[in-house]
LONUSE-586022 format. One record per residue (C-alpha): residue number from 1; residue in one letter; x, y, z. Coordinates in steps of 0.5 Angstrom, whole numbers, always signed. Last residue first. Layout:
<tordrens>
<tordren seq="NUM" type="A" xx="X" yy="Y" zz="Z"/>
...
</tordrens>
This chain:
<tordrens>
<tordren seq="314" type="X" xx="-80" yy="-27" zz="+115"/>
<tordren seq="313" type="X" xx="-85" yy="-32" zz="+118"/>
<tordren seq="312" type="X" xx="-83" yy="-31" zz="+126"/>
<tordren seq="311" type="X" xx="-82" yy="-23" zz="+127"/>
<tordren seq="310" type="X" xx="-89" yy="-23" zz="+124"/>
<tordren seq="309" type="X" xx="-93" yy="-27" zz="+129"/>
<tordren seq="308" type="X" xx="-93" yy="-34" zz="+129"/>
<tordren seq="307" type="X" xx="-101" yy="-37" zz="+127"/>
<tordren seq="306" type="X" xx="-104" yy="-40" zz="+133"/>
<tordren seq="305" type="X" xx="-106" yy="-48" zz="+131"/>
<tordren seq="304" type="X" xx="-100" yy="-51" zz="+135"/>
<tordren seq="303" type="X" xx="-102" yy="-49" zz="+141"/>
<tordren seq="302" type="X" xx="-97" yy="-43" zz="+144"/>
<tordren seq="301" type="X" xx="-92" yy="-45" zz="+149"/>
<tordren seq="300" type="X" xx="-93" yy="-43" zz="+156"/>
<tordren seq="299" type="X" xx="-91" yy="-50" zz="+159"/>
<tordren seq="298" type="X" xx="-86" yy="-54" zz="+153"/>
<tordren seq="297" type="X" xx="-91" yy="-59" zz="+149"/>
<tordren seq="296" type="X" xx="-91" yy="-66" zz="+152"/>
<tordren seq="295" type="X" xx="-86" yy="-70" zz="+148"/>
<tordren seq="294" type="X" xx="-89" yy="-75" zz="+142"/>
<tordren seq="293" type="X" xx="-86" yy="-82" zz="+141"/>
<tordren seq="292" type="X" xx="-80" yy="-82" zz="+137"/>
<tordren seq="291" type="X" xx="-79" yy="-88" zz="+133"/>
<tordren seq="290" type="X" xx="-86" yy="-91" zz="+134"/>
<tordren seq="289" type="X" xx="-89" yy="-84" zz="+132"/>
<tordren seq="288" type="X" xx="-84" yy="-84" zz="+126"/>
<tordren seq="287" type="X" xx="-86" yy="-90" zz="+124"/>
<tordren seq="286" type="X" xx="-93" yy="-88" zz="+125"/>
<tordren seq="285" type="X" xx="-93" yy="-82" zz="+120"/>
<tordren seq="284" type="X" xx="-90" yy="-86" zz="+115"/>
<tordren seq="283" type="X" xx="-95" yy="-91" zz="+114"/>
<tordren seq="282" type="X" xx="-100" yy="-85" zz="+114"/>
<tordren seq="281" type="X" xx="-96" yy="-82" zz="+109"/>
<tordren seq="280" type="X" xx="-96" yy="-88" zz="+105"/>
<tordren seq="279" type="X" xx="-104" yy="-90" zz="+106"/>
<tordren seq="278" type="X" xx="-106" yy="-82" zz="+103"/>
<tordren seq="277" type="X" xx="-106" yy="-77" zz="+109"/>
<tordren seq="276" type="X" xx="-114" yy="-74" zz="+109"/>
<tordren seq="275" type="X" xx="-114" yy="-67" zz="+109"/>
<tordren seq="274" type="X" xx="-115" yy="-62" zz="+114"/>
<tordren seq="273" type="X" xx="-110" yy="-63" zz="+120"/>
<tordren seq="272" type="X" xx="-104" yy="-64" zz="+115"/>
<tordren seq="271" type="X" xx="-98" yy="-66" zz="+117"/>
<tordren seq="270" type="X" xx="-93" yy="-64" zz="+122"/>
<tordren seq="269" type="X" xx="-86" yy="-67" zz="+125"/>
<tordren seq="268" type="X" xx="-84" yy="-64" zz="+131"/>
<tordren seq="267" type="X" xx="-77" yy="-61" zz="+132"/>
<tordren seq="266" type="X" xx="-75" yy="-56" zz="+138"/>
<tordren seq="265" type="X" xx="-69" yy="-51" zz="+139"/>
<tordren seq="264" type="X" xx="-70" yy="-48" zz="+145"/>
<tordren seq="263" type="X" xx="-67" yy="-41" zz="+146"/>
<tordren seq="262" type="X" xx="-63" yy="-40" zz="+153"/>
<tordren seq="261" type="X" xx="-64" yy="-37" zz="+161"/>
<tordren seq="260" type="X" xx="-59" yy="-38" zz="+162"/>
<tordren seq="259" type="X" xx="-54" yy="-39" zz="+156"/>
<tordren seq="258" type="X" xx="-48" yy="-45" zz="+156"/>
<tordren seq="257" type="X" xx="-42" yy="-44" zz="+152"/>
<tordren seq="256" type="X" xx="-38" yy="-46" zz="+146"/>
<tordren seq="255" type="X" xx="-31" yy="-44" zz="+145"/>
<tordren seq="254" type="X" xx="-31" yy="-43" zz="+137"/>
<tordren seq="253" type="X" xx="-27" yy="-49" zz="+133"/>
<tordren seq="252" type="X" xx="-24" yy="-55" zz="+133"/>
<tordren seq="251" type="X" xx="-28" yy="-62" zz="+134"/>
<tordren seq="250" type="X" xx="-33" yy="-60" zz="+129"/>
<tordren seq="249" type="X" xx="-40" yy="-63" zz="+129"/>
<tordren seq="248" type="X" xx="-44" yy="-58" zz="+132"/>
<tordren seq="247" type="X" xx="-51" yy="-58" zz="+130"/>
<tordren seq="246" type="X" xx="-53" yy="-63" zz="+135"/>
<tordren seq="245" type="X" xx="-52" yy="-58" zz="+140"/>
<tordren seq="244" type="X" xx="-57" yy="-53" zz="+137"/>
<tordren seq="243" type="X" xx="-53" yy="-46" zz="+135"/>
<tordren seq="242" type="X" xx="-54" yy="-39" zz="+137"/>
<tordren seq="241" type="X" xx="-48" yy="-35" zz="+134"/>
<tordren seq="240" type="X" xx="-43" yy="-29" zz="+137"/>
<tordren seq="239" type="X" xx="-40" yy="-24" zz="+133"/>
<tordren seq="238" type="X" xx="-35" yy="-23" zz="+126"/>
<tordren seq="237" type="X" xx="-29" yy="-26" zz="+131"/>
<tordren seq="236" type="X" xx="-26" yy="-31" zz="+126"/>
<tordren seq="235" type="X" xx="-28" yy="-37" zz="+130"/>
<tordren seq="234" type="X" xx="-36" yy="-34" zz="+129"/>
<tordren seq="233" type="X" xx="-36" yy="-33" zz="+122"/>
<tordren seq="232" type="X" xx="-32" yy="-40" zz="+122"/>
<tordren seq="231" type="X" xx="-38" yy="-42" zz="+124"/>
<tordren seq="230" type="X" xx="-44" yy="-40" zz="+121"/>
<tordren seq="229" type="X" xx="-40" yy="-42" zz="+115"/>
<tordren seq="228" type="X" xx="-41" yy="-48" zz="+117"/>
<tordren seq="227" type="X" xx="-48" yy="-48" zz="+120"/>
<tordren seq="226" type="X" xx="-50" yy="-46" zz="+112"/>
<tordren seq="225" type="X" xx="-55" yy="-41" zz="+110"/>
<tordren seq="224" type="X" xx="-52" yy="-35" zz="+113"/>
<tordren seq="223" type="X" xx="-55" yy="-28" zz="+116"/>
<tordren seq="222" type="X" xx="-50" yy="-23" zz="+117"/>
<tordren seq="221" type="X" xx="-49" yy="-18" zz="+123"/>
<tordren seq="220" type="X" xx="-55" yy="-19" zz="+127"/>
<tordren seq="219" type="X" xx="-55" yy="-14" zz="+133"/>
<tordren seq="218" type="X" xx="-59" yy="-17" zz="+139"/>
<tordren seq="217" type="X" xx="-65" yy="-14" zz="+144"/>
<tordren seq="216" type="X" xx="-67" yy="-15" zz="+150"/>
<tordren seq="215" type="X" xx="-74" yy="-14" zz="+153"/>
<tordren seq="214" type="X" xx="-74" yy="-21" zz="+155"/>
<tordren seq="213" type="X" xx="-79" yy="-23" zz="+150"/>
<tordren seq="212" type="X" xx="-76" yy="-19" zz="+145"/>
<tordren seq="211" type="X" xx="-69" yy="-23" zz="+146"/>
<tordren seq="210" type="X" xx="-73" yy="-31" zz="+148"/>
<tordren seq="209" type="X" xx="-77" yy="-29" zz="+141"/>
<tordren seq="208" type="X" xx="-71" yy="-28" zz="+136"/>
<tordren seq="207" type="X" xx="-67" yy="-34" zz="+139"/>
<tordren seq="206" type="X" xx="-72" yy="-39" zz="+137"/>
<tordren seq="205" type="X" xx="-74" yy="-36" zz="+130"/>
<tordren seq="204" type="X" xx="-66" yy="-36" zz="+129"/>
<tordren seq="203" type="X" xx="-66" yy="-43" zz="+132"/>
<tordren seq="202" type="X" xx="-73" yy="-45" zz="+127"/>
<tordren seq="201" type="X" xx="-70" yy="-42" zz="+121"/>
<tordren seq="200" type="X" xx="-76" yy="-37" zz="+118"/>
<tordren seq="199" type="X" xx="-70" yy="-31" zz="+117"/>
<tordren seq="198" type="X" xx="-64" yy="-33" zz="+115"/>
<tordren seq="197" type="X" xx="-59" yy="-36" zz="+119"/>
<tordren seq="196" type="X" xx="-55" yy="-32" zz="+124"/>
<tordren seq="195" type="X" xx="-48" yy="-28" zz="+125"/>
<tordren seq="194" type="X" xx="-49" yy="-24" zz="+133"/>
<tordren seq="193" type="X" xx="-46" yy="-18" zz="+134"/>
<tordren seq="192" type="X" xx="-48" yy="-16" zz="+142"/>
<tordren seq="191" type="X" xx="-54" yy="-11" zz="+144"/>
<tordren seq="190" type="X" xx="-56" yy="-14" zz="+150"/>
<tordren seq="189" type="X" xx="-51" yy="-21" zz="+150"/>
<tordren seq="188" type="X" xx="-50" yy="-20" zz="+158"/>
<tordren seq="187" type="X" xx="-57" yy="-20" zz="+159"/>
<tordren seq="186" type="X" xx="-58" yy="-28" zz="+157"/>
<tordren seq="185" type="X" xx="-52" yy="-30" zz="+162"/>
<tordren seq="184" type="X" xx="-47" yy="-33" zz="+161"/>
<tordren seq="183" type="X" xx="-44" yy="-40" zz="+164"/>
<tordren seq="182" type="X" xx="-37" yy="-43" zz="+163"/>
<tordren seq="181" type="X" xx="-35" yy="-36" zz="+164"/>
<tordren seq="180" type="X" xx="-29" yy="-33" zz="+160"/>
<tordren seq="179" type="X" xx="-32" yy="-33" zz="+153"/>
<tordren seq="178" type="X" xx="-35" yy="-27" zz="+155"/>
<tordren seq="177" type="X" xx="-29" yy="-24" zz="+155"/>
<tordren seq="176" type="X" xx="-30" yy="-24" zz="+147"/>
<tordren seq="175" type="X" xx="-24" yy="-24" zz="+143"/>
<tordren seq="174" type="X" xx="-24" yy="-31" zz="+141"/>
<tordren seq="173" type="X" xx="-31" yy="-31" zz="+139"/>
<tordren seq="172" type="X" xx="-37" yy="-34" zz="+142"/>
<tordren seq="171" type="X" xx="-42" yy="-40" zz="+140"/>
<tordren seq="170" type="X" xx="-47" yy="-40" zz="+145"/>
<tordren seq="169" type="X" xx="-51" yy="-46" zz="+146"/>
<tordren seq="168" type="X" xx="-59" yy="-48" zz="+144"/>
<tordren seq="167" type="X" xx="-64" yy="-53" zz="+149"/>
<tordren seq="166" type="X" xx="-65" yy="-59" zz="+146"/>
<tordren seq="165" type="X" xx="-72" yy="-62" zz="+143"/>
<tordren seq="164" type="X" xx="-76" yy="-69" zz="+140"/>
<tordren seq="163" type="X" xx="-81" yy="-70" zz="+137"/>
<tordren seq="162" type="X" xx="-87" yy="-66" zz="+138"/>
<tordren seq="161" type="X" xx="-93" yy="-68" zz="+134"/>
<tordren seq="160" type="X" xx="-96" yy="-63" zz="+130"/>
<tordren seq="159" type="X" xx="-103" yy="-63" zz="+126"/>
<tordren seq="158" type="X" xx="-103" yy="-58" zz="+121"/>
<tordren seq="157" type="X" xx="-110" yy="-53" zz="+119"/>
<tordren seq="156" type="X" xx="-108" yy="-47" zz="+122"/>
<tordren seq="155" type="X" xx="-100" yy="-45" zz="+122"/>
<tordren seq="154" type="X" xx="-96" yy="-47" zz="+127"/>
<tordren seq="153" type="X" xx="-94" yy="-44" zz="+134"/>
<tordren seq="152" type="X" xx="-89" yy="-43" zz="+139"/>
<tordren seq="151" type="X" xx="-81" yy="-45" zz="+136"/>
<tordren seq="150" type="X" xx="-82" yy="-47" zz="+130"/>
<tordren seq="149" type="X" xx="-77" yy="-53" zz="+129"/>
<tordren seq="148" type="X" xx="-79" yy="-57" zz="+122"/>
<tordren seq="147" type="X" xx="-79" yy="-64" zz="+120"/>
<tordren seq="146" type="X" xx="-85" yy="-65" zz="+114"/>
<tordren seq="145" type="X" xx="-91" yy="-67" zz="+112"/>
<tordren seq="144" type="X" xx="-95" yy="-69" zz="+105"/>
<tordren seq="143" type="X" xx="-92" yy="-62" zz="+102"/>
<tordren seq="142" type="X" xx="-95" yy="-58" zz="+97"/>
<tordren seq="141" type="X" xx="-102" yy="-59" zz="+100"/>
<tordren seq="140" type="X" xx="-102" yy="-51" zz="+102"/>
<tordren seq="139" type="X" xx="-101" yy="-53" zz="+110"/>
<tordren seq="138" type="X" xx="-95" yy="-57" zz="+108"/>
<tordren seq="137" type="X" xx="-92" yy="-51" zz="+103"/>
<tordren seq="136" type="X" xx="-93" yy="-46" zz="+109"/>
<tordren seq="135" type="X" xx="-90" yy="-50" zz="+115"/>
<tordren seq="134" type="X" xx="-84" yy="-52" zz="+111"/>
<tordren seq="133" type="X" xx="-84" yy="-44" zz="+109"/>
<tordren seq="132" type="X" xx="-84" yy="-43" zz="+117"/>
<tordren seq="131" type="X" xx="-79" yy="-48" zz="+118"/>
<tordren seq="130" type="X" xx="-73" yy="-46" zz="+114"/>
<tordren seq="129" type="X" xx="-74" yy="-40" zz="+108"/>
<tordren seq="128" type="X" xx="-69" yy="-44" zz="+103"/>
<tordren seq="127" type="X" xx="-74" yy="-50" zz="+104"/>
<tordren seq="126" type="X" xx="-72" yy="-57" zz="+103"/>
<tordren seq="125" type="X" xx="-74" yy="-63" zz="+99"/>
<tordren seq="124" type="X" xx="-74" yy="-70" zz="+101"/>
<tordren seq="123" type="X" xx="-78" yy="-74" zz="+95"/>
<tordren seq="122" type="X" xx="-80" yy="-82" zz="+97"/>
<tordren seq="121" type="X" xx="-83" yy="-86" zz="+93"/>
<tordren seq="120" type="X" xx="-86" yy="-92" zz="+95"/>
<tordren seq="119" type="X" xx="-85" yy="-99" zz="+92"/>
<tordren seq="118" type="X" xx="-80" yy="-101" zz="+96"/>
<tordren seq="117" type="X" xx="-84" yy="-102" zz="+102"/>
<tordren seq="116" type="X" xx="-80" yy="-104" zz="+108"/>
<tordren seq="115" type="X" xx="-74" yy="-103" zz="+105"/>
<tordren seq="114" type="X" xx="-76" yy="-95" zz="+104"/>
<tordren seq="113" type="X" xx="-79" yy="-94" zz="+111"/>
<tordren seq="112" type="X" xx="-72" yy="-96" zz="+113"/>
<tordren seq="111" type="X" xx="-68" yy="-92" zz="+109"/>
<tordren seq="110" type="X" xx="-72" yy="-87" zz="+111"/>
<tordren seq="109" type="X" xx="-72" yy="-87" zz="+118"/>
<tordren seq="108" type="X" xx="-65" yy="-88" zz="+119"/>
<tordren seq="107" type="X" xx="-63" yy="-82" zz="+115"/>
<tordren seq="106" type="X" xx="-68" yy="-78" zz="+119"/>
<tordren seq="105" type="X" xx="-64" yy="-80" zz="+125"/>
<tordren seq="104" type="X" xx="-66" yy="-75" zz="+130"/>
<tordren seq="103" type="X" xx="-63" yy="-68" zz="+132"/>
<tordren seq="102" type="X" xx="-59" yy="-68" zz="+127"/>
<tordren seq="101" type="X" xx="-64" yy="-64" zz="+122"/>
<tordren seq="100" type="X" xx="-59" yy="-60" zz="+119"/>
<tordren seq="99" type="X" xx="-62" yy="-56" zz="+112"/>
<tordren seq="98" type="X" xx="-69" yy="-57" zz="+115"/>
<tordren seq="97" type="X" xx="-74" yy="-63" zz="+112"/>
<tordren seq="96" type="X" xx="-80" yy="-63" zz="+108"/>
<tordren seq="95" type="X" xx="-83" yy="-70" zz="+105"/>
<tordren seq="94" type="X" xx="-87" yy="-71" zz="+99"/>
<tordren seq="93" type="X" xx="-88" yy="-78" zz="+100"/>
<tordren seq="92" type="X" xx="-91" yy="-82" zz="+93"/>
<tordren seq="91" type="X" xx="-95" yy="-88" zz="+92"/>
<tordren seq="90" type="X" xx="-96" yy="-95" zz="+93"/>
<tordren seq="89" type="X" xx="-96" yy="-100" zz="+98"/>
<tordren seq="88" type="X" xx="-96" yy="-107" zz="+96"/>
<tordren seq="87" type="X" xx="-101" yy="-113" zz="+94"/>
<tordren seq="86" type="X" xx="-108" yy="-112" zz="+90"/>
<tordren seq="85" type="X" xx="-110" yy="-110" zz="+97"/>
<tordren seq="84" type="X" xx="-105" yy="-104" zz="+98"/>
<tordren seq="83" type="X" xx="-107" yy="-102" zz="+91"/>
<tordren seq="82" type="X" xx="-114" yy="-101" zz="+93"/>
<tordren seq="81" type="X" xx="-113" yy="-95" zz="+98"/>
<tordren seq="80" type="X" xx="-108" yy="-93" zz="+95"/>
<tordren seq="79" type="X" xx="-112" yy="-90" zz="+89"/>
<tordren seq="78" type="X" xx="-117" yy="-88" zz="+94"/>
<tordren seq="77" type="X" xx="-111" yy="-84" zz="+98"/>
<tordren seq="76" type="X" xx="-109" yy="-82" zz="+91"/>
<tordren seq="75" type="X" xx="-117" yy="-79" zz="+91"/>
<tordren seq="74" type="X" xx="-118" yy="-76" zz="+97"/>
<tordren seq="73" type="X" xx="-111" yy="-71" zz="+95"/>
<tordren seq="72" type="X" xx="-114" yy="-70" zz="+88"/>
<tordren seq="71" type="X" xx="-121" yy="-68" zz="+91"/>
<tordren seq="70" type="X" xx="-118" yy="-64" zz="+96"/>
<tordren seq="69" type="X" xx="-112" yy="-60" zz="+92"/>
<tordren seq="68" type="X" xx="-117" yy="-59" zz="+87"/>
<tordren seq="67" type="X" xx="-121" yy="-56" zz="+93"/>
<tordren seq="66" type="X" xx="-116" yy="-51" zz="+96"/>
<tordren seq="65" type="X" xx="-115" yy="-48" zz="+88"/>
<tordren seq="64" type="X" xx="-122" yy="-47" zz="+86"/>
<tordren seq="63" type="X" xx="-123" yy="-40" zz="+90"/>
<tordren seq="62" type="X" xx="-117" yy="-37" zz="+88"/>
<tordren seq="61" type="X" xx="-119" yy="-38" zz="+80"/>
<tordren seq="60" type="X" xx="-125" yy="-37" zz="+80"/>
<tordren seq="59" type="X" xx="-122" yy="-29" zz="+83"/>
<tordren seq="58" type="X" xx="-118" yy="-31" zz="+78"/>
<tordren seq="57" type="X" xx="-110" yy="-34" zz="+78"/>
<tordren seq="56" type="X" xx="-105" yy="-31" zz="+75"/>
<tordren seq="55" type="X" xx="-101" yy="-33" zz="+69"/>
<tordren seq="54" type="X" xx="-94" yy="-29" zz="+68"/>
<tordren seq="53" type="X" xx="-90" yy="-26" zz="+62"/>
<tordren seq="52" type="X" xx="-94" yy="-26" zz="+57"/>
<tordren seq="51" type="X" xx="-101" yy="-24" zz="+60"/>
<tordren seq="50" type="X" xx="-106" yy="-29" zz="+62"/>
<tordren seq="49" type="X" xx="-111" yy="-29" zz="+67"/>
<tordren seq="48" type="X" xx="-113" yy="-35" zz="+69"/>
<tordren seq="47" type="X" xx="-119" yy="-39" zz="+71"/>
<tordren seq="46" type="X" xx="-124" yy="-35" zz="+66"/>
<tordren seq="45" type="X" xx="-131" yy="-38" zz="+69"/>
<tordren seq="44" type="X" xx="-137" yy="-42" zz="+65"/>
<tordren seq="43" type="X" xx="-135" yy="-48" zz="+70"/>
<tordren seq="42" type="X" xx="-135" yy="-54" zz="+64"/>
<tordren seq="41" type="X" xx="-133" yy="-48" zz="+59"/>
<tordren seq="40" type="X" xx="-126" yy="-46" zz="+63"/>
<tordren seq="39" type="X" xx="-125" yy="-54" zz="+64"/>
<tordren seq="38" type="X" xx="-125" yy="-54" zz="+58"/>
<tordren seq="37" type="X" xx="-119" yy="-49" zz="+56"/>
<tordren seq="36" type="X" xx="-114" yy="-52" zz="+62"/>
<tordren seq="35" type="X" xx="-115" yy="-58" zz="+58"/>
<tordren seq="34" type="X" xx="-114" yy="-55" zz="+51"/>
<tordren seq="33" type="X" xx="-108" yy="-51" zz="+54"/>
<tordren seq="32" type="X" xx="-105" yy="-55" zz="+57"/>
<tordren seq="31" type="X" xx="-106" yy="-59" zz="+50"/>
<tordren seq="30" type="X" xx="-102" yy="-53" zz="+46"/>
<tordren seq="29" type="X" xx="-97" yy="-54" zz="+52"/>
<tordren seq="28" type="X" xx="-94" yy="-61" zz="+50"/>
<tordren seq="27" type="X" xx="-95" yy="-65" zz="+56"/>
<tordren seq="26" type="X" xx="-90" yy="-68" zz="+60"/>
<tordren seq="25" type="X" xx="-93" yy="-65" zz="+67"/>
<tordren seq="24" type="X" xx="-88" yy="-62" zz="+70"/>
<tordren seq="23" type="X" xx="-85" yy="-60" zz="+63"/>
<tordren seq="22" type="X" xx="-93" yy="-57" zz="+61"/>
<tordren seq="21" type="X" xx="-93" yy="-53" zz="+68"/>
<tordren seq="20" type="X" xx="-87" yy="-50" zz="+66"/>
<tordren seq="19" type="X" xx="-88" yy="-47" zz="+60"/>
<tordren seq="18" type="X" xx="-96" yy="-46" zz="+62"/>
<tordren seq="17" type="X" xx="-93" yy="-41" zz="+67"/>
<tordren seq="16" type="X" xx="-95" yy="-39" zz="+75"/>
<tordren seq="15" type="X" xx="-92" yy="-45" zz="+77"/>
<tordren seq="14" type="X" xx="-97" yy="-47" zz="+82"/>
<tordren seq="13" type="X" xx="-103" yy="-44" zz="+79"/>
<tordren seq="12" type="X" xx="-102" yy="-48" zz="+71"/>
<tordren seq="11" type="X" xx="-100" yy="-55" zz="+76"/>
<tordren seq="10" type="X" xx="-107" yy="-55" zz="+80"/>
<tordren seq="9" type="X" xx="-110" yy="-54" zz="+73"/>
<tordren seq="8" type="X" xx="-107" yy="-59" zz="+70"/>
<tordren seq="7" type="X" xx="-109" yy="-63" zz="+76"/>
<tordren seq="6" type="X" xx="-116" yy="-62" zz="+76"/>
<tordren seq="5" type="X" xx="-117" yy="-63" zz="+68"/>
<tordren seq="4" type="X" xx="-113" yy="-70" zz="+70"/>
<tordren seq="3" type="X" xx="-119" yy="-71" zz="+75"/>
<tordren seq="2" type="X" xx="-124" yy="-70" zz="+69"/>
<tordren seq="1" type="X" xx="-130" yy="-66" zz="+70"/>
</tordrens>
C-alpha cells in the first residue's frame, strides 16, 4: 500500500465524486480510478459503491476512513519532523475560524505566525453551520484546529483551550419600552421577537441554552448570517438581538442594553486530542497559548468531552 492510494482514497470519500476529487488532486480521473482500483484489490473489499450520481462509501469503506486520516496525518507530521532539520518549518495549516472573531486579534496572529515561518501555509476557512460544524470538521480531521464559541461542551475527541469570553448585550428596537431601562431583566424578554443567527452560531447557541435553562422561551423571527444585517433588522424594529460587544462596530444604531442574568459568548481554540498535531499546527498552538493563556472553565459549565445536546448542532 502506498500512501498517495490513501490519499486518493481520502479525496474520492470527501467529496463524494470521482470528478471532484480528481480536480482536488490534479489527476485525470481514469487514473483515480486505477488507484482507487488497487487499493480495492490489496484489501480484497469494494470501498465504494458508485452510481452516476454519487459515490458512497461501503461498510469497508466506513471503517477505512478514520485510519487513513491517522496514517497520512502521522506521516506529515514525519514529513515535517525532517523538514524542520533540514532548515525551515514546512507544512500547511488548516485553520477554522467564526464569520466574527473580535474578540481576539486572529489577524495579528496570523501575520505573525506567517513572518516567522514563511514557508507554512496557512488556509482560513469558515464554516456556514458556525461553531458546531468548525468542532465537526476538527474532530473529523478536515481542520488542524480552529476559533469556535460552543457555549457548554464539544465533541469527544478535541482539546479545548479557553481563551477568552465576554458576556453578551441586547440590542433593542426603537419601539421597545424595554429599551428604557439601563439594565433588563432576562424574564421580561419571555416570548419577545428576536432576529438571530443560524443554528450552530455560538452566540445563537449561548442565548438558546440560557432561555431553556430558565424555562423561557424566545420567538426567532428570522435567522441571518451577517452581524450587519442583524442590525439593521434590529434598528428598524424586526425584534430584539443578542450580540458579543466586540461584534459592535457601529457608532449609530440600535440602543444596547445590558441583561441579567446574560448568555456568554466564549472563544476557545480546539485541536484534535486524537491525533497527532504536525510541527506547524503544534508551533501554531503555542503562539496562540502564549498570546492568550488559558482561562479556567465557567463553573457548571460542561467539560469539553460531553457531546451538545440537539438544540445546540442544528
Amino acid at each position: 500500500m502506498e500512501l498517495r492510494h490513501l490519499e486518493h482514497f481520502l479525496a474520492v470519500a470527501e467529496e463524494g465524486n470521482f470528478t471532484r476529487a480528481a480536480a482536488r488532486l490534479h489527476l485525470v480521473q481514469s487514473a483515480l480510478s486505477v488507484s482507487i482500483r488497487s487499493l480495492e484489490r490489496e484489501f480484497g473489499v469494494r470501498l465504494f459503491d458508485r452510481n452516476t450520481h454519487r459515490v458512497e462509501l461501503t461498510d469497508f469503506g466506513r471503517a477505512l476512513l478514520p485510519e487513513a486520516r491517522r496514517t497520512l496525518a502521522a506521516a506529515d507530521v514525519a514529513r515535517d519532523a525532517v523538514a524542520a532539520v533540514r532548515g525551515g518549518m514546512r507544512g500547511t495549516i488548516r485553520i477554522g475560524i467564526m464569520h466574527s472573531l473580535s474578540l481576539i486579534d486572529l489577524a495579528g496572529l496570523l501575520t505573525d505566525f506567517h513572518r516567522d515561518r514563511p514557508a507554512v501555509h496557512l488556509i482560513p476557512r469558515a464554516a456556514q453551520g458556525g461553531s458546531a460544524e468548525l468542532a465537526d470538521e476538527v474532530a473529523a480531521g478536515r481542520l488542524d484546529l480552529a476559533f469556535a464559541a460552543l457555549p457548554e461542551g464539544y465533541p469527544k475527541g478535541l482539546a479545548v483551550r479557553t481563551l477568552a469570553s465576554e458576556q453578551m448585550v441586547l440590542a433593542c428596537p426603537p419601539d421597545e419600552a424595554l429599551g428604557q431601562n439601563e439594565v433588563i431583566d432576562l424574564r421580561e424578554l419571555d416570548g419577545k421577537r428576536f432576529v438571530d443567527f443560524p443554528l450552530g452560531w455560538g452566540t445563537r447557541m449561548a442565548a438558546d441554552r440560557l432561555f431553556l435553562r430558565h424555562g423561557l422561551r424566545r420567538e426567532i423571527a428570522v435567522e441571518v448570517a451577517d452581524i450587519p444585517n442583524v442590525t439593521d433588522l434590529v434598528a428598524a424594529g424586526f425584534g430584539f438581538a443578542f450580540l458579543s460587544p466586540s461584534m459592535i462596530t457601529a457608532r449609530k444604531g440600535p440602543a444596547i442594553r445590558q441583561v441579567r442574568p446574560a448568555p456568554e459568548f466564549v472563544v476557545s481554540l480546539i485541536t484534535s486530542d486524537t491525533q497527532p498535531l504536525s510541527a506547524a499546527t503544534q508551533a501554531m498552538v503555542d503562539l496562540v497559548s502564549e498570546r492568550y493563556p488559558e482561562l479556567p472553565r465557567t463553573p457548571g459549565a460542561s467539560s469539553p468531552s460531553d457531546t451538545p445536546g440537539p438544540e445546540a448542532v442544528g
